[in-house]
KOLDRENPA-836555 format. One record per residue (C-alpha): residue in three letters; x, y negated, z. Coordinates in steps of 0.1 Angstrom, whole numbers, plus 5000, padded with zeros to 4 digits. Example, Ala and Ser with C-alpha at 12.3 -4.5 7.8 and 13.67 -1.06 7.14 Angstrom:
KOLDRENPA-836555
[ALA; [5123; 5045; 5078]],
[SER; [5137; 5011; 5071]],
end
This chain:
KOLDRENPA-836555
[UNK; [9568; 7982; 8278]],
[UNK; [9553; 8011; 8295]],
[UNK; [9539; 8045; 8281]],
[UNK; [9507; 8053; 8301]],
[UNK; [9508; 8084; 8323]],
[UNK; [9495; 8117; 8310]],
[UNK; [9465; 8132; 8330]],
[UNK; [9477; 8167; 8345]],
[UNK; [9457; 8197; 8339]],
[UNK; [9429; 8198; 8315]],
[UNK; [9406; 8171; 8313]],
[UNK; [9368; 8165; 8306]],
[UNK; [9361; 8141; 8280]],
[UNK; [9328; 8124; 8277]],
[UNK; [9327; 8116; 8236]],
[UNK; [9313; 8083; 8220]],
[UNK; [9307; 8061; 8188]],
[UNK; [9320; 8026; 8201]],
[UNK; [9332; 7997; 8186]],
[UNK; [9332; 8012; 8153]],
[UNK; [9354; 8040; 8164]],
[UNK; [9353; 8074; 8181]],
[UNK; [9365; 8072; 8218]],
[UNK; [9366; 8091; 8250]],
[UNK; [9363; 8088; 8280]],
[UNK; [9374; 8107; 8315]],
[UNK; [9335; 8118; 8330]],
[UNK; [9350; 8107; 8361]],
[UNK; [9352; 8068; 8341]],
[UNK; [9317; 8074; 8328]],
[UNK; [9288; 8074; 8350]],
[UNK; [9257; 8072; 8329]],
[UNK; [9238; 8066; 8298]],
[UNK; [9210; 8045; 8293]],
[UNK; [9192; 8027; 8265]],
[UNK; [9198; 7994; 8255]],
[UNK; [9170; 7968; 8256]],
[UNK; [9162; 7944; 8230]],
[UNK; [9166; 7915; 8251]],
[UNK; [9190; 7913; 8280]],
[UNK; [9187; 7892; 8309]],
[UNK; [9213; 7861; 8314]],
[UNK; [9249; 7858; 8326]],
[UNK; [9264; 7823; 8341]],
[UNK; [9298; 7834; 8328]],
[UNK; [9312; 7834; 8294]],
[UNK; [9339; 7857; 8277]],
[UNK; [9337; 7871; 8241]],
[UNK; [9318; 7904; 8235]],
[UNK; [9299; 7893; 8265]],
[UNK; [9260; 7902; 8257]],
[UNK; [9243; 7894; 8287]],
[UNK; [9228; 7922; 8320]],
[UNK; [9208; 7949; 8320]],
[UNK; [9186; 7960; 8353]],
[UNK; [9201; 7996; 8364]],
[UNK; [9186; 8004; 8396]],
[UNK; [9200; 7989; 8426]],
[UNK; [9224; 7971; 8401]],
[UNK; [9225; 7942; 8380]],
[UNK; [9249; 7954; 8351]],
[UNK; [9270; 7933; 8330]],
[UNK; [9272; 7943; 8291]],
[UNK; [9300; 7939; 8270]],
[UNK; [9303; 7946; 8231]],
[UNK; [9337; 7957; 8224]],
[UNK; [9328; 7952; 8189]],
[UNK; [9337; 7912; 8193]],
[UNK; [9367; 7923; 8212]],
[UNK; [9385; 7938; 8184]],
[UNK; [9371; 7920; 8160]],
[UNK; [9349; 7941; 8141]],
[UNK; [9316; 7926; 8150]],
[UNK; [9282; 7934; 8141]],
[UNK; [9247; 7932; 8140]],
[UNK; [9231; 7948; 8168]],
[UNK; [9207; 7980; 8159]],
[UNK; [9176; 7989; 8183]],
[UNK; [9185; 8018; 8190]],
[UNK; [9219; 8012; 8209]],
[UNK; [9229; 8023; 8239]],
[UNK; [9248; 8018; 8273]],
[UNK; [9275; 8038; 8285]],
[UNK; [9284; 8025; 8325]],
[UNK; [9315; 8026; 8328]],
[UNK; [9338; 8031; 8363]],
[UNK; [9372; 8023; 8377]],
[UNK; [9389; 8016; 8411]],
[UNK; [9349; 8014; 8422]],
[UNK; [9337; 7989; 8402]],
[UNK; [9315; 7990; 8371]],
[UNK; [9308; 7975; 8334]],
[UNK; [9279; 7983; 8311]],
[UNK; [9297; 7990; 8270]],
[UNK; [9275; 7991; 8242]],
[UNK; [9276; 8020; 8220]],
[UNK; [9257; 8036; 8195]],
[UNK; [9262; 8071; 8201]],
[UNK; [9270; 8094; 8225]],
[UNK; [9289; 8124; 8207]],
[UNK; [9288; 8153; 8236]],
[UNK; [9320; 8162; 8257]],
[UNK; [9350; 8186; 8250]],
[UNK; [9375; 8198; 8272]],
[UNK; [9413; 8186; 8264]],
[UNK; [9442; 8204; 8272]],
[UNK; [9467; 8175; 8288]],
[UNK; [9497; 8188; 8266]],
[UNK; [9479; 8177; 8235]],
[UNK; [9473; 8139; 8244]],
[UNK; [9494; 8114; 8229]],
[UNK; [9508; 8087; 8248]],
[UNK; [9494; 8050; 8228]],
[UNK; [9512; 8016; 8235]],
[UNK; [9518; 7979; 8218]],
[UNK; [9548; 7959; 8227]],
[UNK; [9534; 7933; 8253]],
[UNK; [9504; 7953; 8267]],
[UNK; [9465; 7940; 8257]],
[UNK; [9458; 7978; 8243]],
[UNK; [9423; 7992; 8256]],
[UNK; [9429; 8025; 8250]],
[UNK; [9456; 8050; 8264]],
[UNK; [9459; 8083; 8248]],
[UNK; [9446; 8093; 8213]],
[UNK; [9439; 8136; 8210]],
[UNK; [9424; 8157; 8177]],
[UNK; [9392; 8176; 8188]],
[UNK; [9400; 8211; 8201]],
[UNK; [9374; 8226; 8173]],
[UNK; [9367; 8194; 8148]],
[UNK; [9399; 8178; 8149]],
[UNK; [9383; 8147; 8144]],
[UNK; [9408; 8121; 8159]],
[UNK; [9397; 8101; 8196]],
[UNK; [9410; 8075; 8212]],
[UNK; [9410; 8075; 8250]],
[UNK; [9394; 8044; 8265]],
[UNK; [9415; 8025; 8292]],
[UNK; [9385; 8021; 8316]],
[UNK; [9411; 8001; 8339]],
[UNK; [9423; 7977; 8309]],
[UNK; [9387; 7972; 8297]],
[UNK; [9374; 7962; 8331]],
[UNK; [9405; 7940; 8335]],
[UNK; [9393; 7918; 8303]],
[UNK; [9399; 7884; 8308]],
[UNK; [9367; 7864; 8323]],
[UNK; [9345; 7899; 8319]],
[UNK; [9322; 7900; 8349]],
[UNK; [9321; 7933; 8367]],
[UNK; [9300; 7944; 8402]],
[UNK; [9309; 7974; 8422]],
[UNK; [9303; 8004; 8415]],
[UNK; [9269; 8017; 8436]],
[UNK; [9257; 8041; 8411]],
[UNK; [9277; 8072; 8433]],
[UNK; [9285; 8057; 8463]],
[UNK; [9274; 8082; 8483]],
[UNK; [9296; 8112; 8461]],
[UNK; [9324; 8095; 8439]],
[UNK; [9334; 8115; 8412]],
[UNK; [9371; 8126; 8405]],
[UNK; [9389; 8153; 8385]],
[UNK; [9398; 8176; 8410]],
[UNK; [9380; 8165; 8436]],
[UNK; [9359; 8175; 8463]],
[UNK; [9332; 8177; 8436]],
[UNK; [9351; 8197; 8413]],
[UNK; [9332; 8225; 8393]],
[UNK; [9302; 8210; 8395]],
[UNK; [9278; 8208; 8369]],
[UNK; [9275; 8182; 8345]],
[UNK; [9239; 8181; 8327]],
[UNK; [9228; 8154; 8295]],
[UNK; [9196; 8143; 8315]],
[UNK; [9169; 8133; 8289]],
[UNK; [9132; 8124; 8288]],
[UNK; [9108; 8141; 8260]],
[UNK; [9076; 8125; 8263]],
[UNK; [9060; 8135; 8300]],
[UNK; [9085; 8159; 8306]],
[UNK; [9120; 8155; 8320]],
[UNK; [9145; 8179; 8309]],
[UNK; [9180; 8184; 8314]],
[UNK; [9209; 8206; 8300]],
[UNK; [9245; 8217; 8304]],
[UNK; [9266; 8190; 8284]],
[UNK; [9290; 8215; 8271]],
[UNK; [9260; 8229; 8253]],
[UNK; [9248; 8197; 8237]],
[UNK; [9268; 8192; 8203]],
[UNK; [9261; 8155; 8200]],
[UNK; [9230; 8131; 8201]],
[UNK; [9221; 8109; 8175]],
[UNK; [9199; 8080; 8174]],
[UNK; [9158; 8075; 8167]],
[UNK; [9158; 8107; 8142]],
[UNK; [9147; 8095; 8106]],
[UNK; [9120; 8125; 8102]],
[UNK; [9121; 8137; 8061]],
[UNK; [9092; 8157; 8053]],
[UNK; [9104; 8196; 8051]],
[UNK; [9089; 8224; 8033]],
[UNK; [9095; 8237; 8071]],
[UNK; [9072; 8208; 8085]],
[UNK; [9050; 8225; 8112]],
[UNK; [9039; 8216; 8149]],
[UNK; [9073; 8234; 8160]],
[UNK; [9091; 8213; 8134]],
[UNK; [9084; 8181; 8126]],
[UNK; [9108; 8176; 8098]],
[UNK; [9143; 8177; 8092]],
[UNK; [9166; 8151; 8092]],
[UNK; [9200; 8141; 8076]],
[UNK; [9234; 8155; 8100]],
[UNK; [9268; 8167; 8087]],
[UNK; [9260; 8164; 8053]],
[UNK; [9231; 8190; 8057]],
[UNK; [9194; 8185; 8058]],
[UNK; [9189; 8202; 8098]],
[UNK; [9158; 8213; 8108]],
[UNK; [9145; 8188; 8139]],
[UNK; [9121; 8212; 8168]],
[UNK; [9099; 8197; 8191]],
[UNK; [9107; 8211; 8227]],
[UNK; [9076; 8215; 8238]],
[UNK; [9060; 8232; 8219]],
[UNK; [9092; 8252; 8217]],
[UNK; [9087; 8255; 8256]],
[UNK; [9047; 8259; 8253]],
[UNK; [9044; 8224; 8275]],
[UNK; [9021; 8203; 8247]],
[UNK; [9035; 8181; 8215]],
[UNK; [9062; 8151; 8215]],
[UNK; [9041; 8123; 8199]],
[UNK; [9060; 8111; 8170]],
[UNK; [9060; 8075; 8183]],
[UNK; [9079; 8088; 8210]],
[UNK; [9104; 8102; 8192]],
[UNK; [9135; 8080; 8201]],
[UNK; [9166; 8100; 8198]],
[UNK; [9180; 8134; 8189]],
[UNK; [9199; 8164; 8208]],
[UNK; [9222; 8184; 8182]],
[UNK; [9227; 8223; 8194]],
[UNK; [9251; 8241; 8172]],
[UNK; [9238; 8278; 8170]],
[UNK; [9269; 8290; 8150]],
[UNK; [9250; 8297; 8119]],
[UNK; [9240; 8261; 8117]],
[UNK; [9227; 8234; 8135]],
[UNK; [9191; 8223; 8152]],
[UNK; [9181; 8189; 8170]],
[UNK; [9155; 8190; 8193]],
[UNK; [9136; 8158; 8192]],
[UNK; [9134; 8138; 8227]],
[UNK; [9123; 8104; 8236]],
[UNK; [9155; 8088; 8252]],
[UNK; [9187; 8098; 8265]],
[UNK; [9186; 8093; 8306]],
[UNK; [9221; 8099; 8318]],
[UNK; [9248; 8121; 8322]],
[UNK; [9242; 8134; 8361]],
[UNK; [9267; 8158; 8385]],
[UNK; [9253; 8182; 8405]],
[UNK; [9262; 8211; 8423]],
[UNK; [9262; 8246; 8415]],
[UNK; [9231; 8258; 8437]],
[UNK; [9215; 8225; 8431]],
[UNK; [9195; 8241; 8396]],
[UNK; [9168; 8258; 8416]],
[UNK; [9152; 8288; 8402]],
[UNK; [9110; 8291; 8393]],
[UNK; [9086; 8315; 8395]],
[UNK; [9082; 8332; 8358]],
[UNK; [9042; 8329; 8358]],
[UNK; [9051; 8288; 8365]],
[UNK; [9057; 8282; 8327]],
[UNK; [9050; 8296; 8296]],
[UNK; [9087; 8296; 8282]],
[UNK; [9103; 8309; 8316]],
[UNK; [9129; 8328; 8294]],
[UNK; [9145; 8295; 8281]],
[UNK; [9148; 8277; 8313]],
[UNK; [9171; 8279; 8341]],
[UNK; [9154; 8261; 8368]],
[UNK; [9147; 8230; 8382]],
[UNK; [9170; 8202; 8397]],
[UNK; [9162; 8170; 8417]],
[UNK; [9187; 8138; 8397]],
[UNK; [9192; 8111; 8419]],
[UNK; [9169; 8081; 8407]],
[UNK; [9155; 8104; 8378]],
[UNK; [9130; 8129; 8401]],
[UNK; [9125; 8165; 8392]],
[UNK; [9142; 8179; 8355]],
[UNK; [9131; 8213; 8343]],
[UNK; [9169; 8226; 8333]],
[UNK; [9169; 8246; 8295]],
[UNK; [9191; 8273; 8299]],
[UNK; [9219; 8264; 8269]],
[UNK; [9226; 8302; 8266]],
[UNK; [9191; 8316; 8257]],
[UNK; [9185; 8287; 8237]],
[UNK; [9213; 8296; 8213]],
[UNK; [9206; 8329; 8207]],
[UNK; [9163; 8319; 8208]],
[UNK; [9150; 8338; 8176]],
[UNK; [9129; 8309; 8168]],
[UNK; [9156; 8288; 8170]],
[UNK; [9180; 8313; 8151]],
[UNK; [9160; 8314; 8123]],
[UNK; [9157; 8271; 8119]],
[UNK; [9197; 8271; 8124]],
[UNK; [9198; 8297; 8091]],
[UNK; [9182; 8271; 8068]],
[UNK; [9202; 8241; 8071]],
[UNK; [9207; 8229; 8036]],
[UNK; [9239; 8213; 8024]],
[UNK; [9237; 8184; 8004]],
[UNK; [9267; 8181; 7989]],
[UNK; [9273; 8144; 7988]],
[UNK; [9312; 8147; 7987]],
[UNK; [9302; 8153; 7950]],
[UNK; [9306; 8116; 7933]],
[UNK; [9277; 8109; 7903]],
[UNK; [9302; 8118; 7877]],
[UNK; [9302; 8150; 7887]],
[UNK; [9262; 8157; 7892]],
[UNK; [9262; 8142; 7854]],
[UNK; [9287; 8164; 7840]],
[UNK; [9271; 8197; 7858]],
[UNK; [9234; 8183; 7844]],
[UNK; [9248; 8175; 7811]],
[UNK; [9263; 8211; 7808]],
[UNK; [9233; 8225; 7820]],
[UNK; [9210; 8208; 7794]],
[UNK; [9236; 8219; 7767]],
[UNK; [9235; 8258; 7782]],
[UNK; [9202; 8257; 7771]],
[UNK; [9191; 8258; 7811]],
[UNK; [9149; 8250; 7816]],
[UNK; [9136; 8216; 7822]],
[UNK; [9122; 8207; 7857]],
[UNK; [9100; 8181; 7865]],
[UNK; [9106; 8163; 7900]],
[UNK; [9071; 8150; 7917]],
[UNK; [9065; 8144; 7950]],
[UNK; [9039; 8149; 7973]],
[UNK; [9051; 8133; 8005]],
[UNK; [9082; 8156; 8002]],
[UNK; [9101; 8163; 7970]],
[UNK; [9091; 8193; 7950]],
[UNK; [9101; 8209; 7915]],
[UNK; [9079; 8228; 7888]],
[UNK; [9091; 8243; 7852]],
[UNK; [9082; 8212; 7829]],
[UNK; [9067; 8240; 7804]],
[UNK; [9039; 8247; 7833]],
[UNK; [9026; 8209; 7826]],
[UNK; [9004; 8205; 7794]],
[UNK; [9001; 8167; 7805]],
[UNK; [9007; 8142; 7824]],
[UNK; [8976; 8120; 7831]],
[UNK; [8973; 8087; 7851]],
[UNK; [8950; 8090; 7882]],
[UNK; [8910; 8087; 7867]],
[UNK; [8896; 8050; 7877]],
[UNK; [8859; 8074; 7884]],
[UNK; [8854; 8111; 7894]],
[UNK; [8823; 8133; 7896]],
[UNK; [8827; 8141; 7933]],
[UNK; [8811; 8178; 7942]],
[UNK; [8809; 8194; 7974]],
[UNK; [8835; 8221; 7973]],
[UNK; [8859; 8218; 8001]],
[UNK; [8897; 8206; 7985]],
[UNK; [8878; 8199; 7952]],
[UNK; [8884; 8155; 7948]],
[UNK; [8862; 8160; 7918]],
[UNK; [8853; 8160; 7881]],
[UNK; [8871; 8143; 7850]],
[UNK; [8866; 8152; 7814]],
[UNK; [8895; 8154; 7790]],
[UNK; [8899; 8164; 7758]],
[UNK; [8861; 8180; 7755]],
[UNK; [8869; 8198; 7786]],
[UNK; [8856; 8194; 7822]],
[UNK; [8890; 8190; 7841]],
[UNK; [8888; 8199; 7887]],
[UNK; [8910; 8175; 7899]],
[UNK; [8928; 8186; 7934]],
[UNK; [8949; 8173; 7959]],
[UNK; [8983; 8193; 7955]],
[UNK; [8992; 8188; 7990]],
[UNK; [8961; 8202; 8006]],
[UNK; [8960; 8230; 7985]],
[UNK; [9000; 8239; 8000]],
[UNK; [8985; 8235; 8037]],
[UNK; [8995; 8198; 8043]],
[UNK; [8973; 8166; 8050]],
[UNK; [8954; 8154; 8021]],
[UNK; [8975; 8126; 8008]],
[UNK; [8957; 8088; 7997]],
[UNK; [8956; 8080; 7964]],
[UNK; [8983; 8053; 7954]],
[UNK; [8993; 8029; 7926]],
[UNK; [9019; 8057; 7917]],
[UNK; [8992; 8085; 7916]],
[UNK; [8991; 8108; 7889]],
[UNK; [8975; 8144; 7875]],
[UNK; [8998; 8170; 7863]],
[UNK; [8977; 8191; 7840]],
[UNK; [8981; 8227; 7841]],
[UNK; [8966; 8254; 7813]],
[UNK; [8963; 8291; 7830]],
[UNK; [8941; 8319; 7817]],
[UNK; [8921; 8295; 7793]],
[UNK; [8913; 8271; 7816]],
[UNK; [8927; 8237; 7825]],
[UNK; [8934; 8224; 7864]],
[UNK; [8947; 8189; 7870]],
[UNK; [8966; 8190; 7901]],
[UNK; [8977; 8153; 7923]],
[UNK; [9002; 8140; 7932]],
[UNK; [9018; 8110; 7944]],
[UNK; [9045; 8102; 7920]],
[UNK; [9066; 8114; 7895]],
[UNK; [9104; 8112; 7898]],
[UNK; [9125; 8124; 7871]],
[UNK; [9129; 8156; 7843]],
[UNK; [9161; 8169; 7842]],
[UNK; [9173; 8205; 7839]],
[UNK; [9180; 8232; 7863]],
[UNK; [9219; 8230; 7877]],
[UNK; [9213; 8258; 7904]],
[UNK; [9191; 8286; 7915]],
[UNK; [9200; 8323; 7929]],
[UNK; [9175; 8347; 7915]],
[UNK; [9182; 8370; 7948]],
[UNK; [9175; 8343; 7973]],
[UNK; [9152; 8355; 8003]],
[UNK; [9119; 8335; 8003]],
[UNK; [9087; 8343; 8024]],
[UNK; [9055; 8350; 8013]],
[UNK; [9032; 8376; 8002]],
[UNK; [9045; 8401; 7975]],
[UNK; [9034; 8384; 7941]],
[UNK; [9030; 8347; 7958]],
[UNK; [9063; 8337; 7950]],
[UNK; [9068; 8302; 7942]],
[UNK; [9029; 8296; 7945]],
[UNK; [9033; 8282; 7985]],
[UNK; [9066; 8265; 7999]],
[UNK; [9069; 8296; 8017]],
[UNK; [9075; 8316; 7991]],
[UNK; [9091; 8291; 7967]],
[UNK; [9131; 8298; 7959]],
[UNK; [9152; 8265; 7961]],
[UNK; [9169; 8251; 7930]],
[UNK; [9188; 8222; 7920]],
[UNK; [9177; 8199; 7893]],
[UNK; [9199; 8172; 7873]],
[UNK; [9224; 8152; 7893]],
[UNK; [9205; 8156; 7922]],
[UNK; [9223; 8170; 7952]],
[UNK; [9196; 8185; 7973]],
[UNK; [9178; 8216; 7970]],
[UNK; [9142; 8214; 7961]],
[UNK; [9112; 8238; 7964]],
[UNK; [9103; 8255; 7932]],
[UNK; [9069; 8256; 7927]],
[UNK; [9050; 8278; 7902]],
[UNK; [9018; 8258; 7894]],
[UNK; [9005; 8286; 7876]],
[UNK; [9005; 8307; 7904]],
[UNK; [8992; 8274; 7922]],
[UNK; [8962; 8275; 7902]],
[UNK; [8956; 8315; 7898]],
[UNK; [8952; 8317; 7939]],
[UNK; [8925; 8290; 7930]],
[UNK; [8902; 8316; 7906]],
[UNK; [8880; 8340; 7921]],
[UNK; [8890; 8375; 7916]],
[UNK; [8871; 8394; 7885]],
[UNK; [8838; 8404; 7893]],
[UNK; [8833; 8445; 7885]],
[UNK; [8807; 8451; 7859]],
[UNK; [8788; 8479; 7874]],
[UNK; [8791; 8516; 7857]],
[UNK; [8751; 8529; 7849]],
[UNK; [8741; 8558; 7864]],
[UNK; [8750; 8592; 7857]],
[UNK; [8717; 8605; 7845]],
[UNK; [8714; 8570; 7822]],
[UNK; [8750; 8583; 7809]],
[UNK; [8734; 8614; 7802]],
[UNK; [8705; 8600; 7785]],
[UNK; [8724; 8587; 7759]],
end
């Protein structure tokens, strides 16, 4: 039995979801990144975890899924990937699914891992400096070594092998990454992790420079598109494949890309600067750097981007969503809330989640079979009810978003203001509870007396056992902004006044 040796000095972990497990790896042991296809091409060998090749360039790579190695098999998911992996110059393709960022270790805090009789795959285990999540470092040499595991040599930096503490030493490493046209690439140590195709929610932040928000950490996290961010067009939302997490301190933002390319050395005068009348965003970029079998990458500048206003202000709004708290809980806190005497809320959506004050809704009314259509813009038409002549409107158009189609689930939520009834859309009811959370002293945007009447201005609450935050929306003040203001009746003249 031997105990692996220690690396000396501090070393440069590349961080990945593998196998079921969090691993590391040495960046000089990992070479690239690259998706996974659905289909890879065929193998005349055999060994277990053994999925087939992938094309990589020059090289025909063999793939192996761990997974089967150690047991814990299972389905494959699209949106996979493959981490190349490098020792004594040859190289095999591992599935993963997800590459985590790297982290610097300090050597003194790895701990030596072994198994009476050998067969372990991994060497050292270590606690994130900063997270303390727990790692395991991958044996690239014992991996390669697997029994009947095909391998090729390693071509993918023949002409400038990389080694800690090498010739190549303090070189940059940039995440290399395609968003839509555009090639991009940034410093690894500011990238906080990547995650998979982002699963955009619709966001009372939803705009061209935010698409939606997704679900990270337990938080609801704002997702920006970087090109608009950067002033270079619009990431089509098809070509939204995967995610880049930058942790801005006060919270966290992904920027939305199309795939992941590769993790790529190069040195430090390779990053060549532009000319500031080149772009529209020159204040967020650092240059531009030629990749070997990539082309040209326009290189963000990690620094400005983390201290970017815009992005600042996305990074303040990350909402937690508390899901540590078991459903036992969220029904105590709702049933103690309902005893308190707190208000009821009624939970609707209208392509995102939103919350009213159930005393604002007179009734609830199935969506009309027939409506008097008119010609005002927003207006979907006429219904009568109850001896009155009801508008009917699209709630979501009237909040600035895309009118929504009217669905099996569609309903009016009727709502009496100054004497007058409005029946507002929406596309389906989703519960009535009462209100668990709100701060009267939040800061919401808006006009002065708008509050809660756009999702701008609306205050968040919480509503029964539900752990997120919803927008608050006063459908009064919804259908106020919809009267025209008073008309003036005009004063007579002064000598009329007189006359009488």
């Amino acid at each position: 039995m031997t105990t692996p040796e220690a690396p000396r000095g501090d070393v440069v972990y590349g961080l990945l979801r593998l196998a079921g497990t969090d691993v590391a790896l040495p960046l000089s042991a990992l070479r690239e990144v690259v998706p996974c296809p659905a289909e890879l091409a065929g193998l005349p060998a055999a060994a277990p975890g053994l999925l087939g090749a992938i094309e990589l360039r020059r090289l025909v790579l063999p793939v192996l899924d761990l997974q089967v190695v150690t047991g814990r098999g299972e389905a494959r998911r699209p949106d996979q990937v493959v981490v190349v992996v490098a020792s004594d110059d040859r190289v095999l393709g591992l599935l993963a699914d997800q590459v985590q960022g790297i982290c610097e270790v300090p050597a003194d805090t790895l701990v030596a891992a072994h198994a009476e009789g050998g067969g372990l795959l991994f060497s050292h285990t270590f606690r994130h400096p900063e997270t303390g999540r727990a790692y395991s470092v991958l044996d690239a040499a014992a991996v390669l070594r697997l029994p009947g595991v095909p391998t090729v040599t390693d071509v993918t930096r023949a002409a400038a092998p990389v080694r800690d503490g090498g010739p190549l030493a303090g070189r940059r490493t940039l995440t290399v990454l395609r968003c839509g046209g555009y090639r991009l690439a940034i410093d690894a140590a500011h990238v906080h992790t990547t995650i998979p195709t982002p699963d955009l929610r619709a966001s009372v932040l939803t705009s061209p420079t935010c698409p939606g928000t997704v679900v990270f950490d337990d938080r609801e996290v704002p997702v920006v598109d970087p090109l608009v961010l950067l002033g270079l067009g619009e990431l089509a939302r098809a070509d939204t494949g995967a995610g880049l997490v930058l942790d801005l301190g006060t919270g966290y933002v992904v920027l939305a890309l199309s795939e992941l390319l590769e993790l790529a050395q190069v040195g430090p005068d390779d990053v060549l600067p532009t000319p500031s009348f080149a772009l529209p965003r020159p204040d967020l970029l650092a240059g531009v750097v030629e990749v070997t079998g990539v082309g040209d990458c326009l290189v963000l500048d990690g620094d400005a981007l983390l201290v970017d206003p815009q992005l600042s202000a996305f990074a303040a709004v990350n909402t937690a969503l508390e899901t540590t708290r078991s459903g036992d809980d969220a029904a105590v806190t709702a049933a103690a809330a309902a005893a308190g005497g707190a208000p009821s809320y009624l939970t609707y959506s209208i392509g995102l989640d939103l919350a009213s004050r159930l005393d604002q809704v007179s009734e609830i009314l199935p969506y009309p079979d027939t409506l008097t259509r008119t010609s005002v813009p927003g207006l979907l038409g006429l219904v009568t009810h109850r001896r009155a002549v009801v508008p009917v409107l699209c709630l979501s158009t009237l909040l600035g978003r895309a009118q929504r189609e009217v669905g099996p689930s569609t309903c009016l939520l009727l709502v009496e203001v100054d004497d007058e009834v409005v029946g507002f859309a929406v596309d389906a009811l989703r519960s009535i509870a009462p209100l668990t959370w709100t701060d009267a002293d939040q800061a919401v945007r808006g006009e002065a007396g708008d509050r809660g009447a756009t999702l701008r201005s609306a205050p968040l609450v919480r509503v029964g056992e539900e752990s997120r935050l919803l927008p608050d929306l006063d459908l009064r003040a919804v259908a106020r902004r919809l009267s025209p203001p008073p008309v003036p009746t005009p004063r007579p003249p002064a000598d009329e006044l007189a006359a009488v």
